[in-house]
C-alpha positions in Angstrom: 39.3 -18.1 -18.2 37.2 -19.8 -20.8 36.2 -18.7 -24.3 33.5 -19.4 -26.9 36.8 -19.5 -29.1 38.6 -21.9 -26.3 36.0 -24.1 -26.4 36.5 -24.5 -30.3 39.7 -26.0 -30.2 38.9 -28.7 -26.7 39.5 -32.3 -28.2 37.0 -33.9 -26.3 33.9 -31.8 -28.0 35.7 -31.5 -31.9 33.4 -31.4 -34.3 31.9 -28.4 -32.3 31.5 -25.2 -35.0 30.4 -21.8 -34.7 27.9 -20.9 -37.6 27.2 -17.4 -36.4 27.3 -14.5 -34.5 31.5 -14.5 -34.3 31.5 -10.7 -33.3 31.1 -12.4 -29.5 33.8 -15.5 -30.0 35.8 -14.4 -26.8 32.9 -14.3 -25.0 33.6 -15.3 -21.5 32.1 -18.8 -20.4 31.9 -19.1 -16.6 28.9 -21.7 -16.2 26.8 -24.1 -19.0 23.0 -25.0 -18.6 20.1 -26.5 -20.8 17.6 -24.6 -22.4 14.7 -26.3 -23.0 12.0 -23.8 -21.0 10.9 -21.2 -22.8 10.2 -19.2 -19.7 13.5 -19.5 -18.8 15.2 -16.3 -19.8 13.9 -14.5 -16.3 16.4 -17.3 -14.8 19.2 -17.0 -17.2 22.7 -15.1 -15.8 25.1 -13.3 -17.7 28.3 -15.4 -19.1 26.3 -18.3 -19.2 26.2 -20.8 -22.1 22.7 -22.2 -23.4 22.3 -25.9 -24.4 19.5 -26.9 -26.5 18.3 -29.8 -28.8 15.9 -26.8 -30.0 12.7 -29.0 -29.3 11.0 -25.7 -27.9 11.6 -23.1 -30.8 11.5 -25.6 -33.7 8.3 -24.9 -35.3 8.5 -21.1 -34.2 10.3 -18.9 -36.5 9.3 -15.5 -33.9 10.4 -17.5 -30.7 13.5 -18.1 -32.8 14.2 -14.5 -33.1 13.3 -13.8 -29.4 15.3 -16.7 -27.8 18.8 -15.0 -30.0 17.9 -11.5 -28.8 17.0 -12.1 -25.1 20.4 -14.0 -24.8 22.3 -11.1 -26.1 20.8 -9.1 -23.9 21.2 -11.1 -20.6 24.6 -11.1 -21.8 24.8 -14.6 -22.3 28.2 -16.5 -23.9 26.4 -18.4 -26.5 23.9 -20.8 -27.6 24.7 -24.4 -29.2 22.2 -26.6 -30.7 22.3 -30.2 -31.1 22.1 -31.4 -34.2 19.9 -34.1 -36.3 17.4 -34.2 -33.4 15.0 -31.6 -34.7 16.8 -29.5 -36.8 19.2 -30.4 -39.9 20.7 -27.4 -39.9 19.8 -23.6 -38.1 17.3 -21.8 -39.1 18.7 -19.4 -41.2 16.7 -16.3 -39.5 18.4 -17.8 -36.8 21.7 -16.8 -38.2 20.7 -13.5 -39.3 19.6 -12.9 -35.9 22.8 -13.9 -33.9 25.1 -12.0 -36.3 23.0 -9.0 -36.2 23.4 -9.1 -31.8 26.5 -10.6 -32.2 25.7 -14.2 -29.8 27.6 -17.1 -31.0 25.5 -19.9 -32.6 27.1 -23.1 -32.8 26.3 -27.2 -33.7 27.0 -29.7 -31.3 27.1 -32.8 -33.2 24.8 -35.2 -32.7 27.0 -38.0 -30.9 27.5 -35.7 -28.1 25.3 -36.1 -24.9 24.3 -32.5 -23.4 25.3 -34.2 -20.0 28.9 -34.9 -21.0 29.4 -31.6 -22.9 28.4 -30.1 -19.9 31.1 -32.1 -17.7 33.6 -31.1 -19.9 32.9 -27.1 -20.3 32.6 -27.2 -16.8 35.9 -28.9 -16.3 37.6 -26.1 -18.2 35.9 -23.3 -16.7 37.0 -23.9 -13.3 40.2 -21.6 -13.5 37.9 -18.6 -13.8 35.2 -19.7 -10.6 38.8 -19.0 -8.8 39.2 -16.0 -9.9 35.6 -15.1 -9.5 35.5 -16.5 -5.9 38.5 -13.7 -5.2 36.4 -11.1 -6.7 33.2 -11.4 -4.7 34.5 -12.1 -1.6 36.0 -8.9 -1.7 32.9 -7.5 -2.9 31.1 -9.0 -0.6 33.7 -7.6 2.5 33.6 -4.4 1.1 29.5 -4.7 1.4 29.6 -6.0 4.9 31.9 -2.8 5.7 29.8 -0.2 4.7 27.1 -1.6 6.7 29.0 -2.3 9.6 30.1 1.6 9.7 26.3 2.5 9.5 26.6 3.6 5.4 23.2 2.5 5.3 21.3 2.1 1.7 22.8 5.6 0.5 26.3 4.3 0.3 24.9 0.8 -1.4 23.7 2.0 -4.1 26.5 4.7 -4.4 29.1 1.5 -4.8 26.5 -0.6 -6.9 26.3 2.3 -9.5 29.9 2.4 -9.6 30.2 -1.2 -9.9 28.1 -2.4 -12.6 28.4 1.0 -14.6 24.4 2.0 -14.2 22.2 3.9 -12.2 20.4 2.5 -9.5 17.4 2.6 -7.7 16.1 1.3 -4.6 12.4 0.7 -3.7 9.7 -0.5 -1.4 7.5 -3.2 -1.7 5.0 -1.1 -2.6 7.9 0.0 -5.2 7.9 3.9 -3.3 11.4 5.2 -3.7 13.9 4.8 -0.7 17.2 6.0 -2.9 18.5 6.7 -6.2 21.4 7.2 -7.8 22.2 8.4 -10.8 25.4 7.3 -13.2 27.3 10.3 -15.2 27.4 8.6 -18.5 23.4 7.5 -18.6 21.8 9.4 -21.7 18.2 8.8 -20.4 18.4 10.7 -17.0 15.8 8.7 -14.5 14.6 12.3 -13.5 13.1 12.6 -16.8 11.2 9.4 -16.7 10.3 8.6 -13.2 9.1 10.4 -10.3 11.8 10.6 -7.8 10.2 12.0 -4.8 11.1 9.7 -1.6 8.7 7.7 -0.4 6.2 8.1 -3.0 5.9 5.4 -6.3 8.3 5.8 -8.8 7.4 3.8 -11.9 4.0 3.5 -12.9 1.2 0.8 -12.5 1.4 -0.6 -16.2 5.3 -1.1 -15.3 4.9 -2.6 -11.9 2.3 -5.0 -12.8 4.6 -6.7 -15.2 6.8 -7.9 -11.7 5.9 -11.1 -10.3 4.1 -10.9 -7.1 5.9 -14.2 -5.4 9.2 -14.1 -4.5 9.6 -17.9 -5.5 9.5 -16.5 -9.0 11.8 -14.2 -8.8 14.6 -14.9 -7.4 17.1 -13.8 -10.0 17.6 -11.1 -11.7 14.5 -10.3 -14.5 14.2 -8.0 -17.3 11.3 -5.7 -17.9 10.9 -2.9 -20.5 10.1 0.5 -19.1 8.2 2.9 -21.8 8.0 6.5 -21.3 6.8 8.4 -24.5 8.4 7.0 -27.6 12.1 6.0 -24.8 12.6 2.3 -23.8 14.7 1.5 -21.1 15.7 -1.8 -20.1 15.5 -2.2 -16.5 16.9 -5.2 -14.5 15.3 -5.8 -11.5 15.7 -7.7 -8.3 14.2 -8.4 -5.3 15.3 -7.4 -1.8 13.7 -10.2 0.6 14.0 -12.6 3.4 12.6 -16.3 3.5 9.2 -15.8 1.5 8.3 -11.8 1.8 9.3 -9.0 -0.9 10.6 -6.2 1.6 12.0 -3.9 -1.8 13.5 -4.2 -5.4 16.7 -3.5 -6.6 16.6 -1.9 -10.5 19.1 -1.2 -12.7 18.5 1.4 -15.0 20.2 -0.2 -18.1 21.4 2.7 -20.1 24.5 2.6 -20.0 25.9 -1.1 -20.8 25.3 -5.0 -20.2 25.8 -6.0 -17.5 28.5 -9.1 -16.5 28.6 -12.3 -14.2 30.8 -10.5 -11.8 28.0 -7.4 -11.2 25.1 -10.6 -11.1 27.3 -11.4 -7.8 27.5 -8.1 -6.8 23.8 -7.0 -7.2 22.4 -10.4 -4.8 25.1 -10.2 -2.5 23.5 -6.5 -1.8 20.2 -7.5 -2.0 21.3 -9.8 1.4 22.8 -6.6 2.7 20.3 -4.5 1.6 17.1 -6.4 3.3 19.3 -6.3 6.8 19.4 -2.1 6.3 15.6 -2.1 5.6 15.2 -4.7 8.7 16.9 -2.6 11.0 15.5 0.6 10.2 12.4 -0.8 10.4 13.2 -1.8 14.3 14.4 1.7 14.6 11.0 3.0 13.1 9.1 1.0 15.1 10.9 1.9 18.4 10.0 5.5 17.2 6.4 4.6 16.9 5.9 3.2 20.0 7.3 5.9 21.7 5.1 8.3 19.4 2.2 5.7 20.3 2.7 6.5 23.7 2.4 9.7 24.2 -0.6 10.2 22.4 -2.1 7.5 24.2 -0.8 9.6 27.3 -2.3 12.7 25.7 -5.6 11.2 24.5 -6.4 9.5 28.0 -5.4 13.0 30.3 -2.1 11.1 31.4 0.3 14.4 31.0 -0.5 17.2 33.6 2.6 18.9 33.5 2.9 22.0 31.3 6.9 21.7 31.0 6.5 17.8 29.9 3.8 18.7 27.7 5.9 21.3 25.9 8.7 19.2 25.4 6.9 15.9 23.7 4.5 18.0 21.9 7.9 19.9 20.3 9.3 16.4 19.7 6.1 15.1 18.1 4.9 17.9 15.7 2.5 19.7 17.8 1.8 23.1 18.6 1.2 23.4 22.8 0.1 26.7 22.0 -2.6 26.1 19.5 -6.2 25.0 20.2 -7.3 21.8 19.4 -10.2 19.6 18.4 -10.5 15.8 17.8 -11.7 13.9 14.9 -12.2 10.2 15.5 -13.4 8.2 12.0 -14.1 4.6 13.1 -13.8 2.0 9.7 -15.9 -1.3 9.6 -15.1 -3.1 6.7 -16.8 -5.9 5.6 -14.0 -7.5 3.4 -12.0 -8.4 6.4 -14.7 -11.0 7.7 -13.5 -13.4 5.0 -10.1 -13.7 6.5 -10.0 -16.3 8.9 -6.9 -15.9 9.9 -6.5 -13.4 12.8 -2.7 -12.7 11.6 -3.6 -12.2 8.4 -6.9 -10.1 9.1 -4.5 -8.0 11.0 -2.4 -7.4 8.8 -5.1 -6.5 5.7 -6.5 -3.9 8.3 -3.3 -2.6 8.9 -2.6 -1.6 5.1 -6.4 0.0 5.5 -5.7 2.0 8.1 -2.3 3.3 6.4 -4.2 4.1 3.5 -6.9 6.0 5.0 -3.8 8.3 7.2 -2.0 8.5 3.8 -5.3 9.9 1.8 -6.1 11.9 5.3 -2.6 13.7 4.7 -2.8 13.7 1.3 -6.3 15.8 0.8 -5.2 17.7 4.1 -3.0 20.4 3.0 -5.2 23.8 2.2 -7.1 23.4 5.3 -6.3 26.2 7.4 -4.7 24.4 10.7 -2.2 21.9 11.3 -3.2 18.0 10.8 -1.9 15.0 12.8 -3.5 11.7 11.7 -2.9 8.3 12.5 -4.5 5.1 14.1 -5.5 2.8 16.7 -7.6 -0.4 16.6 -10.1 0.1 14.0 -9.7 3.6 14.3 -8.1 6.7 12.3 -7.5 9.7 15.0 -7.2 13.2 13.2 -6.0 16.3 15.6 -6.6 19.6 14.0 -5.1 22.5 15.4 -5.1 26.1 15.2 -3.2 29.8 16.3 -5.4 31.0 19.2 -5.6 34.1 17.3 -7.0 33.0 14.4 -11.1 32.5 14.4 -12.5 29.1 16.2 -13.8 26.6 13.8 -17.0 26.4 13.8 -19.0 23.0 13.9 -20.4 23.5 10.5 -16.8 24.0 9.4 -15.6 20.6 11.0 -18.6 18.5 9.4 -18.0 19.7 6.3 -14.3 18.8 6.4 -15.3 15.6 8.1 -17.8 15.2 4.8 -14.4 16.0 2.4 -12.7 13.2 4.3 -15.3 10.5 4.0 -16.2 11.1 0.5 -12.4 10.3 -0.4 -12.3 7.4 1.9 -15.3 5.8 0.7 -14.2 6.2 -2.7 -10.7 4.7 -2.5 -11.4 1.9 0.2 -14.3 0.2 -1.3 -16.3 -1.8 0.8 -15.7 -0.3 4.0 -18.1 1.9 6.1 -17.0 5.2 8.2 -18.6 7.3 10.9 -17.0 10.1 12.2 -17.5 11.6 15.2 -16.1 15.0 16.0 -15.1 16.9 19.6 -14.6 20.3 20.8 -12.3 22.5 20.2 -9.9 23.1 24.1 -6.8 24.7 25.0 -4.4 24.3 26.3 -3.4 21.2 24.7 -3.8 19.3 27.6 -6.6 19.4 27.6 -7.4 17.9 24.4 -8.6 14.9 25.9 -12.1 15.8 26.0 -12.2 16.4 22.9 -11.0 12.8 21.8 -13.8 11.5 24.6 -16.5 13.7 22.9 -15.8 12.2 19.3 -15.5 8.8 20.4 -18.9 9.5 22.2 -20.4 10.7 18.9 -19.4 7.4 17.7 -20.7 5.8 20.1 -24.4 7.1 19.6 -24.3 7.1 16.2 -23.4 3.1 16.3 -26.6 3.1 18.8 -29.2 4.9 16.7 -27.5 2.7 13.8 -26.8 5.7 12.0 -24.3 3.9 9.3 -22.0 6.2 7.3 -22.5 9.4 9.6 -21.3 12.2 10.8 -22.3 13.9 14.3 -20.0 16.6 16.6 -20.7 16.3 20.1 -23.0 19.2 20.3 -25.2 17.5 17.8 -26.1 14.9 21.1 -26.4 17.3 23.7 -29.8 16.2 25.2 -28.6 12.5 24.9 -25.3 12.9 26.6 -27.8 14.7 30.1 -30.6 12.1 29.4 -28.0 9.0 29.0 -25.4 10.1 31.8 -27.4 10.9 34.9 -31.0 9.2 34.4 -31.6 5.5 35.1 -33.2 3.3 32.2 -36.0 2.3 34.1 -36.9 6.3 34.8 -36.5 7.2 31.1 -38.9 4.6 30.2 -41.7 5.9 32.7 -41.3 9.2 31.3 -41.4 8.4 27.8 -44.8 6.0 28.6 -46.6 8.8 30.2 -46.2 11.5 27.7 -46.0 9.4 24.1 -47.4 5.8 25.8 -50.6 6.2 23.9 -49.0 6.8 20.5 -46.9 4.0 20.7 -49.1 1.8 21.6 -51.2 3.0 18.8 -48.3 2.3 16.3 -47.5 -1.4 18.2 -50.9 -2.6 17.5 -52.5 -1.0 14.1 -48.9 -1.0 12.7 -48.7 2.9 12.1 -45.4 5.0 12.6 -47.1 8.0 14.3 -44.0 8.4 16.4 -42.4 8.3 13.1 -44.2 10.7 11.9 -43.8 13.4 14.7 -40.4 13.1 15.3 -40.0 14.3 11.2 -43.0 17.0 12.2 -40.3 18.5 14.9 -37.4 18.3 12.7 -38.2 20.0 10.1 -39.9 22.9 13.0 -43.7 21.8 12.5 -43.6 22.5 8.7 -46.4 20.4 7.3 -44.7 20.8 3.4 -41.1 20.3 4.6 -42.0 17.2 6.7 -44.0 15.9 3.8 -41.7 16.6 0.9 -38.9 14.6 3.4 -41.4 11.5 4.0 -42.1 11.5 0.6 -45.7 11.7 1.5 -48.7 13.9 0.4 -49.4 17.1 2.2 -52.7 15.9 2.9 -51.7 12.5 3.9 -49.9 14.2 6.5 -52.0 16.7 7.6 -54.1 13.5 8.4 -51.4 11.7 10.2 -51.3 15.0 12.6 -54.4 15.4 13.5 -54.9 11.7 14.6 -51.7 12.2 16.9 -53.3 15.3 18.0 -56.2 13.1 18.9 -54.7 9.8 20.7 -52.5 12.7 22.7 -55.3 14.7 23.1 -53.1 17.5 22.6 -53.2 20.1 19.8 -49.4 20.6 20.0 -49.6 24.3 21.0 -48.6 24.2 24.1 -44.6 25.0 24.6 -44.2 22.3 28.2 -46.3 20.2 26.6 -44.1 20.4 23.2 -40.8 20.1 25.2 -41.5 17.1 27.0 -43.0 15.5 24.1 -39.2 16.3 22.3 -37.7 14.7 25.2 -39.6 11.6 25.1 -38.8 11.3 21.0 -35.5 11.5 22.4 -35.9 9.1 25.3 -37.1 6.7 22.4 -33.5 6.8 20.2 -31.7 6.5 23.1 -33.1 3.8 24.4 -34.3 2.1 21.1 -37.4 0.7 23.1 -39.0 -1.1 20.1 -40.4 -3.5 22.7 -41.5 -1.0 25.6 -43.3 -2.9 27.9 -46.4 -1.2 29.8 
């Protein structure tokens, strides 16, 4: 093994001197490179030795201090500077520098190419790459083991913590925790910093957005500083990925102490290891879902008729067969996905949508009084609510205003997206809960005719549609609606009024000439007007209660078939 003090006494470099930092001169030398980025130290490894004519710090007394103080840390061997290029001597802040951290400094004199001293260190250091070699394939076997006798990530970072003397952490790409664990001798315990609930983000934003987003930058180990109240904890971290894409991070919680070549090994050969795990859990996860995709496809479209196959999958799947249930269907239209071009990659952005929307569904789900099931198809986030037979039915005001709860939060966290929810009845048994997910779905459906954007309707809401659209020809709709409101419309068609307008708002607000004004933000007396000429061209003085019926069908005739070019 190779020395900073070895290296003094090699013939073929003399002249080479150490002018500081001697508190590290048997530091270990197992590789040299040159220096001469200063956004190099993300790529740096410990035990390496830094080569530099100093062209990049020569007129910069603080990147001077930083460059001495980031090699300690990585745990580097040393830094030499060439001489008579652009410095006559170091720096003497320099010098105070690497004897306070305790890095060697040392001149290279100037007759020396980096190239050749290079060749040489190199030369000498091969002894230890030997040794090395030994140590990681054993590591590396010992790795492989663990996940051939189905440790899984728990054991990983067990034997990592162990290994390079720190506690670990393991996390998504979306930096939620998968596994933690903690190392006896740490001083700053992670549960008093982070938030070490699985499956939820551990660090915070300000941290994670310090992290390079492409993997092409990170493919070593980094350095960031984690600040929690006046503590700052130097945290390592690496990511876990295959080819191009991120699938976690590896961090080292450095509290504990540096860390050495030998655990650099150690910590990418389980990052390999590591993204296999998460790949085949991920198989296993999907193989779940599918099956979980399947019966509520089967449950959704009337499929299961048995009662004792309907107990059993329900069990396994988290429902209640004994509870009553009612569907919630929210369909999302967002126009942020049209700029994707890419069907792939439109895909995938509506993917993360739609997990976000069941997340915040869950997450703003848990005083209502019921079970919740939420997840998604298509374009489409599927909520079952169910509830003890015993306990009182919810009513329809009840759903819509929970309905209202959910797509206030949506709206607010997915920006640029629109929702309508449409809401079925409640049934039971549970297998009959199918009608209820037809119901909603036609809710939708109506809503997306009337273009009633960002609504919210329950089934009961389109009673006379549902009769007038199911079992009546268009052609006969249309010959109603002309007899009883032809004259108004034509009327509106060619003087440009909106009489029909106008007495549709006249019957929802139940004939109340200051509640139809106040929401038409007209005058009362404007539309008292408007009234009496409709009572004119319909020579009717809308008394009569037949007469008012079928004029209320005919209003309804006209949304459902949104006959803005009747013909007569």
């Amino acid at each position: 093994m190779l020395t900073v003090k070895d290296l003094l006494q090699v013939k073929a470099i003399d002249g080479i001197k150490v002018v500081a930092g001697e508190k590290g001169i048997n530091n270990v030398i197992s590789i040299v490179n040159i220096m001469e980025n200063p956004d190099a130290f993300d790529w740096l490894s410990s035990n390496e030795l830094l080569l530099s004519t100093g062209y990049i710090f020569k007129d910069n007394e603080q990147l001077q201090d930083q460059i001495i103080k980031e090699l300690s840390e990585i745990n580097c061997s040393g830094l030499v500077i060439k001489m008579k290029r652009y410095f006559d001597k170091i720096p003497q802040n320099m010098i105070n520098q690497a004897n306070k951290y305790g890095l060697p400094l040392l001149e290279l004199p100037f007759e020396y190419t980096l190239s050749k001293v290079i060749s040489i260190i190199n030369e000498k250091a091969s002894g230890r790459y030997d040794l090395l070699n030994r140590k990681t394939l054993d590591m590396h076997n010992i790795l492989f083991r663990i996940a051939l006798e189905g440790g899984g990530i728990e054991r990983i970072s067990s034997m990592l913590a162990d290994t390079v003397n720190n506690p670990i952490l393991l996390l998504d790409k979306d930096w939620k925790l998968l596994h933690y664990k903690e190392y006896v001798e740490n001083k700053i315990p992670l549960a008093y910093c982070l938030d070490l609930v699985k499956n939820r983000p551990t660090f915070n934003k300000e941290f994670t957005d310090l992290i390079p987003q492409d993997i092409s930058e990170m493919k070593k180990l980094i350095k960031r500083i984690y600040r929690v109240e006046d503590l700052e904890v130097k945290c390592r971290i690496l990511p876990i990925g295959v080819t191009n894409e991120i699938l976690g991070y590896i961090v080292v919680w450095q509290t504990v102490r540096e860390l050495t070549e030998f655990d650099y090994i150690t910590l990418e050969q389980a990052s390999t290891i590591i993204a296999l795990e998460l790949i085949k859990e991920k198989e296993i996860e999907d193989v779940k879902l599918k099956i979980r995709q399947d019966f509520f496809d089967d449950l959704l479209t009337g499929k299961i008729t048995s009662t004792e196959t309907i107990q059993t999958l329900c069990s396994l799947h988290g429902l209640n067969p004994n509870y009553m249930y009612h569907c919630m269907v929210i369909n999302m239209e967002s126009s942020e996905l049209e700029k994707y071009e890419d069907m792939v990659a439109r895909k995938y952005k509506l993917e993360g949508k739609l997990k976000k929307c069941v997340n915040l569904v869950y997450e703003n789900s848990k005083k209502e009084d019921g079970e919740i099931t939420c997840f998604h198809r298509n374009n489409r986030i599927i909520i079952l609510f169910g509830k003890n037979e015993t306990r009182p039915s919810i009513s329809i005001n009840e759903a819509k205003q929970f309905a209202s709860d959910i797509q206030k939060i949506l709206s607010n966290h997915i920006l640029n997206t629109e929702f309508i929810i449409g809401i079925g009845r409640q049934y039971s048994p549970i297998s009959s809960l199918y009608k209820s997910f037809s119901e909603a779905n036609e809710a939708i459906r109506l809503m997306q005719r009337f273009e009633d954007r960002d609504g919210i309707a329950h089934f009961d809401d389109h009673s006379v549609y549902h009769l007038l659209d199911s079992n009546i020809k268009d052609a006969e709709l249309e010959d109603f609606f002309l007899k009883s409101l032809g004259n108004l419309y034509e009327h509106d068609s060619l003087h440009g009024t909106s009489y029909i307008i106008t007495l549709e708002n006249y019957f929802i607000n139940n004939q109340n000439i200051s509640e139809t004004a106040k929401a038409m933000f007209l005058h009362r007396n404007t539309l008292i007007y408007r009234i009496e000429k409709i009572k004119e061209i319909l020579n009717s003085d809308l008394k009569n209660s037949e007469e008012l019926l079928r004029i209320q069908i005919s209003l309804k005739i006209f949304r459902l078939l949104n006959k803005n070019h009747l013909e007569h």
